[in-house]
MARPA-305113 format. One line per 3 residues: their letters; for each residue x, y, z of C-alpha. Coordinates in Angstrom, 3 decimals. Layout:
! residues N
A) X Y Z; ...
This chain:
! residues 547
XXX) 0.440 17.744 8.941; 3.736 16.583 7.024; 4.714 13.122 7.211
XXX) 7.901 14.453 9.371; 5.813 15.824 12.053; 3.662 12.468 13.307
XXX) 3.446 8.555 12.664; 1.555 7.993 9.562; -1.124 5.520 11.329
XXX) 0.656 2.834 8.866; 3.602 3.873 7.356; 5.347 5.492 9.231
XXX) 7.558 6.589 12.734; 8.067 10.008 14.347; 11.250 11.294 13.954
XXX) 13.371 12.779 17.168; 11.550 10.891 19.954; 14.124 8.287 21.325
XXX) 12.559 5.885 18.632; 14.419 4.739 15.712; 14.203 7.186 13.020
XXX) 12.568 6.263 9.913; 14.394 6.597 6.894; 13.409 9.053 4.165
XXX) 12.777 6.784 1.659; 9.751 5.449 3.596; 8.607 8.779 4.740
XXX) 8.656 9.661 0.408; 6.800 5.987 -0.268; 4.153 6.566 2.639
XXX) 3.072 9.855 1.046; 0.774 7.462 -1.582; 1.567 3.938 -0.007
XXX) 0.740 4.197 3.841; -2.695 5.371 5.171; -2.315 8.700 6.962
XXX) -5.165 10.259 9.316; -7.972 11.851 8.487; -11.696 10.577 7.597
XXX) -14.462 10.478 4.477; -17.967 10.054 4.368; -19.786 10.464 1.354
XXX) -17.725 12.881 -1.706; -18.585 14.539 -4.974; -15.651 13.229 -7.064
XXX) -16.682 14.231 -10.562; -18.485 16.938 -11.622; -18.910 17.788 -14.961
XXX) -21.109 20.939 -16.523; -23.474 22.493 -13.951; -24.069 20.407 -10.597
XXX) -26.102 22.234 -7.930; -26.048 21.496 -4.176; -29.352 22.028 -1.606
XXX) -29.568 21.520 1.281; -32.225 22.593 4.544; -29.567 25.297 5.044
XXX) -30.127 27.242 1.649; -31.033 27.376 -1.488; -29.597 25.777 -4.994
XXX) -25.903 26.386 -5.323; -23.045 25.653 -7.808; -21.321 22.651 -6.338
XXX) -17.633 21.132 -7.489; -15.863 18.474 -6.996; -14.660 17.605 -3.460
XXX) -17.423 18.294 -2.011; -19.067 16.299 1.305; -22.629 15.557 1.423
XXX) -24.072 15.385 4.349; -27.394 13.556 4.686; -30.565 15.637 3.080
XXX) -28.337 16.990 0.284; -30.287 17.594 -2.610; -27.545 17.045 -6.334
XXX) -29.514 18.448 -8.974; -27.763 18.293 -12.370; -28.912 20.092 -15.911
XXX) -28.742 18.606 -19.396; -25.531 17.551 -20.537; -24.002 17.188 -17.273
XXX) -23.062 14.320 -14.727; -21.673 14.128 -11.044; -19.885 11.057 -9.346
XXX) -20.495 10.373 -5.895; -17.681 8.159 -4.178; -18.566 6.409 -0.926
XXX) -16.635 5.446 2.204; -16.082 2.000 1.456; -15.391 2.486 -1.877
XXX) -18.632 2.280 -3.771; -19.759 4.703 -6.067; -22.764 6.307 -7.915
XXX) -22.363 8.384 -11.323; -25.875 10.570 -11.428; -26.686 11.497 -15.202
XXX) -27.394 14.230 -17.408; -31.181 16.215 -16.492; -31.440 14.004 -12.509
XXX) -32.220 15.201 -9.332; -30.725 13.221 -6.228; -31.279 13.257 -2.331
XXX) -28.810 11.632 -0.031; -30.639 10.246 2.769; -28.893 8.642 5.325
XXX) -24.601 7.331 4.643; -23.311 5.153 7.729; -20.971 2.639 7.388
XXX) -23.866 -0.114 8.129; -26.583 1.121 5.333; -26.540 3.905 2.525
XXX) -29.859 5.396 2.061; -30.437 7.628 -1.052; -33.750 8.630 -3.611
XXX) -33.709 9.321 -7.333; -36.980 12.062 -7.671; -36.251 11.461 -11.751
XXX) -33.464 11.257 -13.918; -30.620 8.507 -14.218; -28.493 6.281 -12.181
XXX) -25.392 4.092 -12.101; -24.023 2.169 -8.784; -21.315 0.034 -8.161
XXX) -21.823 -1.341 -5.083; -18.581 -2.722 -2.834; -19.668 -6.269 -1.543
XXX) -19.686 -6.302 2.193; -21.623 -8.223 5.135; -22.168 -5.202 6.985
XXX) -23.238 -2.620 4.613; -26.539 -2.127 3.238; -27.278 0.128 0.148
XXX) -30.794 0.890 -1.123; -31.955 3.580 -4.115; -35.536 4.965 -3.824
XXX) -37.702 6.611 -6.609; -41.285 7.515 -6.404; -42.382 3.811 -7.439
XXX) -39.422 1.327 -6.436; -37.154 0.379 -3.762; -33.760 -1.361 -4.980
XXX) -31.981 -2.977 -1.699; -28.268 -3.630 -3.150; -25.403 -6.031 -1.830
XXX) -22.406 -5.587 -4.081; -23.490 -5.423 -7.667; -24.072 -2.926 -10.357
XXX) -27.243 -1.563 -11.597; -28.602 1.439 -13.579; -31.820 3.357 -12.137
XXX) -34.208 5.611 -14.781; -36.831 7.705 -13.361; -39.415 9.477 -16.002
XXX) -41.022 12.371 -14.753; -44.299 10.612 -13.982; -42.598 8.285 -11.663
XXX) -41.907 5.237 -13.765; -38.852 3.799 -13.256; -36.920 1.182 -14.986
XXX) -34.333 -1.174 -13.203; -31.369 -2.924 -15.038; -28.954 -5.088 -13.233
XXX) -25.592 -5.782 -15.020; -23.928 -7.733 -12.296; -25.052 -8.924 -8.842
XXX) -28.558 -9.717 -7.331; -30.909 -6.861 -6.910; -33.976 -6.708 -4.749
XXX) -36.730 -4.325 -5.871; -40.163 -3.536 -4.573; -42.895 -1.610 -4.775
XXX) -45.214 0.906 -2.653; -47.523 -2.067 -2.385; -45.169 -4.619 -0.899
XXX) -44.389 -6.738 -3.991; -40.790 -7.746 -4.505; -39.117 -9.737 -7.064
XXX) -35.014 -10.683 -7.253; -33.370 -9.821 -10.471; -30.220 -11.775 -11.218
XXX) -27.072 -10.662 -14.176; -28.796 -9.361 -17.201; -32.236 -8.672 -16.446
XXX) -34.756 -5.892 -15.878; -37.906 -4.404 -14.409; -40.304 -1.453 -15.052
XXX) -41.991 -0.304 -11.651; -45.108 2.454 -12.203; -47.691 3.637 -10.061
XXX) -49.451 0.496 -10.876; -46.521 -1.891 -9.358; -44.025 -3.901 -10.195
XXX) -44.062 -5.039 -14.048; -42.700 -8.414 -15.508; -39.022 -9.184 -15.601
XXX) -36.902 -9.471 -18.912; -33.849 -9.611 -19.663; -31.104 -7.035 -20.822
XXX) -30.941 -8.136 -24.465; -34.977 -7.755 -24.773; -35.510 -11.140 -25.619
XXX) -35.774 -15.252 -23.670; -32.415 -16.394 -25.168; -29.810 -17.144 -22.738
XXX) -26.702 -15.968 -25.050; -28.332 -12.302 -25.909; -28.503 -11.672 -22.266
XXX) -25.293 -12.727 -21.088; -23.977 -10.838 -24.168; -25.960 -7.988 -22.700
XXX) -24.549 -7.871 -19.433; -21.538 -8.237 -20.519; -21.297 -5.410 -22.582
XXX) -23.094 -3.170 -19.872; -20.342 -4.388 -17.239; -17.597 -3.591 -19.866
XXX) -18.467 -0.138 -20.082; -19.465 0.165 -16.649; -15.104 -0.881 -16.031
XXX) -13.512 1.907 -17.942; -11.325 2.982 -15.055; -9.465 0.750 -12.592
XXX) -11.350 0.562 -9.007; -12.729 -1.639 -6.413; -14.689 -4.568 -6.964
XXX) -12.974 -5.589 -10.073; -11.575 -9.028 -11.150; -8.319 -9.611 -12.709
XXX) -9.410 -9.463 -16.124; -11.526 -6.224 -15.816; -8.753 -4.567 -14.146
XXX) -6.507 -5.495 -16.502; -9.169 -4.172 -19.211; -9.493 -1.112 -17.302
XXX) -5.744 -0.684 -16.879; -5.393 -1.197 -21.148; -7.759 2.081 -21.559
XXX) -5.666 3.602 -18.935; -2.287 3.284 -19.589; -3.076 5.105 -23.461
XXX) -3.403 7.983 -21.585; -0.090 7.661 -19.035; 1.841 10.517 -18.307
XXX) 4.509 8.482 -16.705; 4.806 4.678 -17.368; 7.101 1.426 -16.136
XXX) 7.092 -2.386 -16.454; 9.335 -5.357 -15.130; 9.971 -8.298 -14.093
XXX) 11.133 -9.135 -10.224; 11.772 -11.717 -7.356; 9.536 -10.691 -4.499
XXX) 10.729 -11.148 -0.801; 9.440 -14.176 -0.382; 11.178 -15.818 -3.745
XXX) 7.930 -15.074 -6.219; 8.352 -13.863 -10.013; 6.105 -11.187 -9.807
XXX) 4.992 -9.098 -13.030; 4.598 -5.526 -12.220; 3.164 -2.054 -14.243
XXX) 2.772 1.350 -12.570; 1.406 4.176 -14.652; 0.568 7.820 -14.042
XXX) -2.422 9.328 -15.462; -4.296 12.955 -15.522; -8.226 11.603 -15.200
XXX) -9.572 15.153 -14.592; -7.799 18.776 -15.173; -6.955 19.264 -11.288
XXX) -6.434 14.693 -10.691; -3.992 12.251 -10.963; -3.944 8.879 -10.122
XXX) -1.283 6.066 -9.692; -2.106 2.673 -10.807; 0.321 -0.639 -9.110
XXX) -0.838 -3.745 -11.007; 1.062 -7.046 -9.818; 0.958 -10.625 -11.336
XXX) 1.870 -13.702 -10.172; 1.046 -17.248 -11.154; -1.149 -17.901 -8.549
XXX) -2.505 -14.256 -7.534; -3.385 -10.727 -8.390; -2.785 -7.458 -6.751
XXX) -3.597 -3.964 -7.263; -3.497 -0.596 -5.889; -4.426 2.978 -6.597
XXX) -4.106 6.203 -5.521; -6.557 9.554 -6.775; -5.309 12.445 -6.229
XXX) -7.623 16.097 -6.083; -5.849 19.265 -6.000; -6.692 22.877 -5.158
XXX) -6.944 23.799 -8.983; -5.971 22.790 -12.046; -2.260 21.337 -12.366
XXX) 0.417 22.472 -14.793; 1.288 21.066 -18.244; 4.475 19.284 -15.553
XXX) 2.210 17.596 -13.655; 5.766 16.933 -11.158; 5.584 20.534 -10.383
XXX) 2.296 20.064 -8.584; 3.529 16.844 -6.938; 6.526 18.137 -5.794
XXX) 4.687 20.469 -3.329; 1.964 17.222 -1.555; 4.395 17.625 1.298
XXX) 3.679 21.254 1.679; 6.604 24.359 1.249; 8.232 26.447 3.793
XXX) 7.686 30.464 4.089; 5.026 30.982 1.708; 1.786 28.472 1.071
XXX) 2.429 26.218 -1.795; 0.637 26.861 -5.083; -1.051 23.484 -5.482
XXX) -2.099 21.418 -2.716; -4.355 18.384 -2.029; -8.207 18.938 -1.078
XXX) -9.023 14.881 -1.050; -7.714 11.791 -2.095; -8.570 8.005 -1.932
XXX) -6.133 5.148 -1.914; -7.495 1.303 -2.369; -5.249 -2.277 -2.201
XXX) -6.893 -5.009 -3.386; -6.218 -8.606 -3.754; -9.676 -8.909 -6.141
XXX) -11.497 -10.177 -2.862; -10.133 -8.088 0.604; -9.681 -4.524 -0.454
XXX) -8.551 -1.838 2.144; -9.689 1.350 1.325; -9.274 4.982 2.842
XXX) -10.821 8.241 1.968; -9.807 11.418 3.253; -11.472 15.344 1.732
XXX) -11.347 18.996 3.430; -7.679 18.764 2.798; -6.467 22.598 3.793
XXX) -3.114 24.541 4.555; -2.054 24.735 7.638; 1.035 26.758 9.273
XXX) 2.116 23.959 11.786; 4.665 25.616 12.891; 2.647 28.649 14.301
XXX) -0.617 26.333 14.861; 0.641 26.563 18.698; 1.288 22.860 18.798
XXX) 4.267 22.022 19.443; 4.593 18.387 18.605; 3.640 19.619 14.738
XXX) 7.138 22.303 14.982; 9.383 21.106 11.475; 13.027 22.635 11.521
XXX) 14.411 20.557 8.604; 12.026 20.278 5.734; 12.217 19.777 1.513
XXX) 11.844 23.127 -0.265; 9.812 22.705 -3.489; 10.858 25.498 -4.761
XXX) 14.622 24.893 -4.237; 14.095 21.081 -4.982; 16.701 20.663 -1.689
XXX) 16.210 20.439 2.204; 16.515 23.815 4.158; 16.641 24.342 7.589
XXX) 14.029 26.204 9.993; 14.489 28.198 12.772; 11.753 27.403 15.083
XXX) 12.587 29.145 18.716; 8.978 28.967 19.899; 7.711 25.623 18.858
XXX) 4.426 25.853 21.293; 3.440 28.828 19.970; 4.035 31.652 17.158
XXX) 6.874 33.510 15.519; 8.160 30.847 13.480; 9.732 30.107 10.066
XXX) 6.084 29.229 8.469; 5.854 26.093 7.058; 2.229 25.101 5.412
XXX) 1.200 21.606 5.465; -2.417 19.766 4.388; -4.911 18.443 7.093
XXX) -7.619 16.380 6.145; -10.563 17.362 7.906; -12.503 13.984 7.522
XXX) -10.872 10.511 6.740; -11.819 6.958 7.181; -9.853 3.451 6.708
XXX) -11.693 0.390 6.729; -10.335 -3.255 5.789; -12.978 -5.279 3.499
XXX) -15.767 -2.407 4.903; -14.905 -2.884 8.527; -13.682 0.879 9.630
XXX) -10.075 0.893 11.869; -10.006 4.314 11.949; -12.529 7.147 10.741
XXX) -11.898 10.769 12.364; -15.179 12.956 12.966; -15.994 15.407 10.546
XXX) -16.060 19.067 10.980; -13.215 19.742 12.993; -10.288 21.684 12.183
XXX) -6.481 20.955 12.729; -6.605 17.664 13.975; -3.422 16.412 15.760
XXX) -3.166 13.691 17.907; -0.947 13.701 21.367; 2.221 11.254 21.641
XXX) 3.032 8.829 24.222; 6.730 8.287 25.470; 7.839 6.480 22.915
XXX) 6.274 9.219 20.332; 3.860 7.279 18.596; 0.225 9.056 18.232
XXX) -2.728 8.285 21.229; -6.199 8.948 19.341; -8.411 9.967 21.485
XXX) -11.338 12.402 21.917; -10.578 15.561 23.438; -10.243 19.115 22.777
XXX) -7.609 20.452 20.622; -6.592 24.260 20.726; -4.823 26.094 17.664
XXX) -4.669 27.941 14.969; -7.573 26.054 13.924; -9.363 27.284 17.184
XXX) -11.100 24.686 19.705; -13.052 21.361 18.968; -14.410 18.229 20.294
XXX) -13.464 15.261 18.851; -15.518 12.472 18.482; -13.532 9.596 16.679
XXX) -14.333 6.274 16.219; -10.411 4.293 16.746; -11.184 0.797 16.409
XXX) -7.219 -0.109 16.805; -4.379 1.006 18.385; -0.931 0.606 17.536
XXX) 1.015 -1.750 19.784; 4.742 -0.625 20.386; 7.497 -2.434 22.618
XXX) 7.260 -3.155 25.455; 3.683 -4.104 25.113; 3.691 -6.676 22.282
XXX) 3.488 -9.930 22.442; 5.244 -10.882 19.902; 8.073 -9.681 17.836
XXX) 6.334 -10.047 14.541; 3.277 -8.159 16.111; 5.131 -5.429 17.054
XXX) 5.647 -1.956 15.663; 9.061 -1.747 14.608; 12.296 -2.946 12.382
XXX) 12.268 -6.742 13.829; 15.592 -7.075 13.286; 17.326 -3.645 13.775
XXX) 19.642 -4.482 10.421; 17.629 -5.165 6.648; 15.040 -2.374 6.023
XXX) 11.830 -4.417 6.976; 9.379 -2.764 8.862; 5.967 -3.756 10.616
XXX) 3.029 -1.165 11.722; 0.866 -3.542 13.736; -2.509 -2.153 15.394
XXX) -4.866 -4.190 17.429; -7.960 -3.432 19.449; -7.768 -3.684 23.040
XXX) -9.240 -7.637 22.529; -6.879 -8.530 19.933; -10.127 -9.192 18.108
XXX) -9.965 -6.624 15.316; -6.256 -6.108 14.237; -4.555 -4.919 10.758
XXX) -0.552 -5.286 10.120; 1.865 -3.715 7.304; 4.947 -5.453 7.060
XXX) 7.026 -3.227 4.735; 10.167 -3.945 2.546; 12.919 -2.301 0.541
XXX) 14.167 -5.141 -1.641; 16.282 -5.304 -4.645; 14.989 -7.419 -8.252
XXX) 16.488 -10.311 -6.936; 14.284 -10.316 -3.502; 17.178 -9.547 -1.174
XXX) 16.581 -7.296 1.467; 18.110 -3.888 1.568; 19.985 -3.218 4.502
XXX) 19.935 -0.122 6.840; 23.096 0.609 6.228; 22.718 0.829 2.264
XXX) 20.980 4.164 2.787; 23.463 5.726 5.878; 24.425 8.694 5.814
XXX) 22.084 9.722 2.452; 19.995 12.672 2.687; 17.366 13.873 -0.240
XXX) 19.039 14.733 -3.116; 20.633 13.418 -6.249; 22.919 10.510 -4.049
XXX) 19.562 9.484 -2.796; 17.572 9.211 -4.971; 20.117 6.918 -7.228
XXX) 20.269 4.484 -4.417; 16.720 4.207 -3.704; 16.092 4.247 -8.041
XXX) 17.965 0.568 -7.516; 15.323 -0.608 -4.991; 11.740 -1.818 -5.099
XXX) 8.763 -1.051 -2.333; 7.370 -4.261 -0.895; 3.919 -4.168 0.864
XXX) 1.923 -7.158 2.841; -1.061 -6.137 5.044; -2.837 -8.947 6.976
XXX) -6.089 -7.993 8.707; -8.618 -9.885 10.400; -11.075 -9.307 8.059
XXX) -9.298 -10.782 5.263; -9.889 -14.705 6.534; -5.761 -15.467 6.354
XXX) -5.655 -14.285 2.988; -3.286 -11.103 2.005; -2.589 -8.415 -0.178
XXX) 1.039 -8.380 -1.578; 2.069 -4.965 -3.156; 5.272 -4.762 -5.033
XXX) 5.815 -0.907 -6.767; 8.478 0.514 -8.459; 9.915 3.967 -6.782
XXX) 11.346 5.344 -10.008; 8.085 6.054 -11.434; 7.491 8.477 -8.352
XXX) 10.877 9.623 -8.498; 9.946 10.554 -12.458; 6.448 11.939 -11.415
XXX) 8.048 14.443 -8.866; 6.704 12.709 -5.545; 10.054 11.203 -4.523
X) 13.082 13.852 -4.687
């Protein structure tokens, strides 16, 4: 649904339902900076030459990226070709050319999978929870955040290298040894063989040297896991290749220098992705967002982005099937996946909480108004809008929110005060009828039932544009909180009434182009530690997104 028609689950607040109205700069900065809902398991990001899907349910198909396993698919791909498998929590596997691959079991607590032969390359998110283990015919590798290639020969054999981490592997026969950075193991029918290191050799220097050079090409794109200097290696590569591009120098909110670089770049014919690196003297932040759309985008990549929020009367052209967004402070990460994105008419879905009557035309580049006389049921001006059908957000691997997968126009009901209630039930539609069954580890807490005023959904003081989305399980156990800003270069705090009376358009978007986007989440997961987010809007009003 559009990011008019409900909260954002941290971004933003529903328009029109005696709650204060959020402005329109935040609704444009949530579309790639606040988590919205919907839920991912495990999803094909990459798939290059010919990748075949099997499953119990069929036989060998084409398969392309965007697509979900579910547990017993079979990835089989052919010489010269390679798929990418990204996992809820951020983790991913890259299967090589001439391998055949069976997902076995993917729950947020252990991911299960089997190489039958062929190649493999993990990086594995470090988490206490989650536990990650590769089978071939002859080994068992048990994984907790590290990186490691798998090669299976057709007779079995396989050979283990770790780049980074500590890796367990065994045998059929119960043997186990521990390899640590830079070493390796051949396991055959026979066992587990001796271990060696990377560099072939006993000396210390050739297998650090080893490692190192296995990790370095291992980091060619920014992502999870990372320290500052391989992002910032990452980012290098990256940034030859932007299609949009800034860089300065700024006071944060709370009276930091802070060095920041945003970049735009095309990583696959129908993906983008926006890179936020930030630098301080004492810390390092960084966010991303990957972007998959329905087909491949145009030569003006802001033609494509222009249309995210969907397009009144007619479907849009280009619209987004899946998309991941991580923060990262190089040791918390929050991460949140969300695939089966689809068009939906919302304003003939026969739910009338989803009706829009003022909405931005893509094709006019200006808002135009809706007449909507039946907003419960049909007859409408259309307007098309993306649902996710499956989404998850988790904080250091802990899932907050994950939505069931399967189900078709998901929209949650609104209490008084019209913020979303998540709950299972059935939801009738366009979509037709489904039961939920959602996992909603937190709520958001609104007034009058917070505590406290800084843990309380809401602009605290009702003047400067500073905004908290605070959500909490009933225990106050498990809690996350986004305390958004719109600051200036100098750190000072925008004011509500900077923005009055501005609407979309030219007016607009010059105000806003003088501003800066502020972002602190606190979790507990994250030990009292934070991730601090400052991004440039001009690069998204450049790209299209903002307009």
């Amino acid at each position: 649904m559009s990011v008019n028609a409900i909260v954002r689950t941290h971004g933003a607040v529903r328009e029109g339902c005696g709650v204060r109205a959020l402005p329109s700069f935040y609704l444009a900065l949530s579309l790639v900076l606040a988590p919205v809902l919907a839920r991912a398991a495990v999803v094909l990001t990459e798939a290059n030459g010919s990748v075949r899907v099997h499953n119990a349910k069929g036989p060998w198909n084409p398969v392309v990226q965007g697509y979900v396993l579910a547990p017993g698919d079979e990835i089989k791909t052919e010489r010269g070709s390679r798929a990418v498998l990204t996992f809820e929590d951020g983790s991913k596997v890259e299967i090589g050319s001439d391998s055949q691959f069976t997902l076995d079991e993917a729950k947020p607590e252990k991911s299960q999978m089997k190489l039958s032969f062929g190649f493999l390359k993990a990086w594995v998110v470090k988490t206490v929870k989650q536990r990650f283990t590769v089978r071939t015919p002859t080994a068992v590798c048990s994984v907790r955040g590290t990186e490691f290639g798998v090669n299976v020969g057709r007779d079995g054999t396989s050979n283990v290298e770790l780049f980074k981490g500590l890796l367990a592997v065994g045998d059929t026969k119960g043997n186990e040894v521990l390899l640590k950075d830079g070493q390796k193991v051949d396991v055959n029918q026979n066992g587990i063989g001796k271990v060696s290191t990377l560099g072939g050799g006993s000396d210390k220097g050739k297998q650090e040297a080893a490692a190192d050079k296995e990790r370095q090409a291992l980091k060619r794109e920014v992502g999870l896991d990372m320290t500052k200097e391989e992002v910032q290696a990452a980012a290098a590569l990256e940034q030859k290749n932007a299609i949009y591009k800034l860089g300065k120098a700024m006071i944060d909110v709370n009276g930091n220098r802070v060095r920041l670089e945003d970049y735009i770049i095309r990583p696959s014919a129908n993906q983008f992705k926006l890179v936020v690196l930030n630098e301080r003297v004492d810390r390092f932040d960084y966010f991303y967002y990957l972007g998959t759309f329905n087909k491949t985008l145009p030569d003006d990549i802001s033609i494509a982005l222009r249309q995210i929020q969907g397009a009144p009367f007619t479907a849009p052209e280009y619209f987004l099937t899946q998309y991941q967004t991580a923060r990262s402070n190089t040791i918390d990460n929050v991460v949140e996946t969300a695939t089966g994105g689809h068009l939906v008419d919302v304003n003939n879905n026969g739910i009338a909480a989803d009706a829009q009557t003022a909405v931005y035309n893509p094709g006019t580049n200006g808002i135009v108004t809706l007449s909507v006389p039946n907003p419960g049921g049909v007859g409408n001006d259309k307007f098309f809008t993306t649902i996710f059908d499956n989404y998850a957000l988790s904080f250091n691997g802990v899932n907050h929110i994950a939505k069931a997968t399967n189900v078709g126009a998901y929209v949650p009901t609104l209490d008084v005060n019209g913020f979303p209630v998540y709950n299972a039930g059935n939801v009738t539609g366009a979509q037709g009828s489904t039961q939920l069954t959602n996992t909603f580890t937190t709520s958001i807490v609104t007034a009058p039932n917070c505590q406290d005023v800084n843990n309380c959904t809401g602009f605290p003081d009702g003047t400067n544009l500073h905004m908290i989305v605070y959500s909490e399980n009933g225990g106050g156990t498990i809690w996350d909180k986004f305390d958004n800003y719109i600051i200036s270069d100098d750190g000072k705090l925008a004011k509500q009434s900077d923005f009055a009376g501005l609407s979309q358009g030219p007016s607009f978007l010059s105000m806003l182009s003088k501003y800066n986007y502020q972002q602190i989440i606190t979790a507990s997961e994250f030990g009292g530690r934070k991730i601090d987010l400052v991004f440039e809007p001009k690069v998204l009003i450049d790209a299209g997104l903002i307009h």
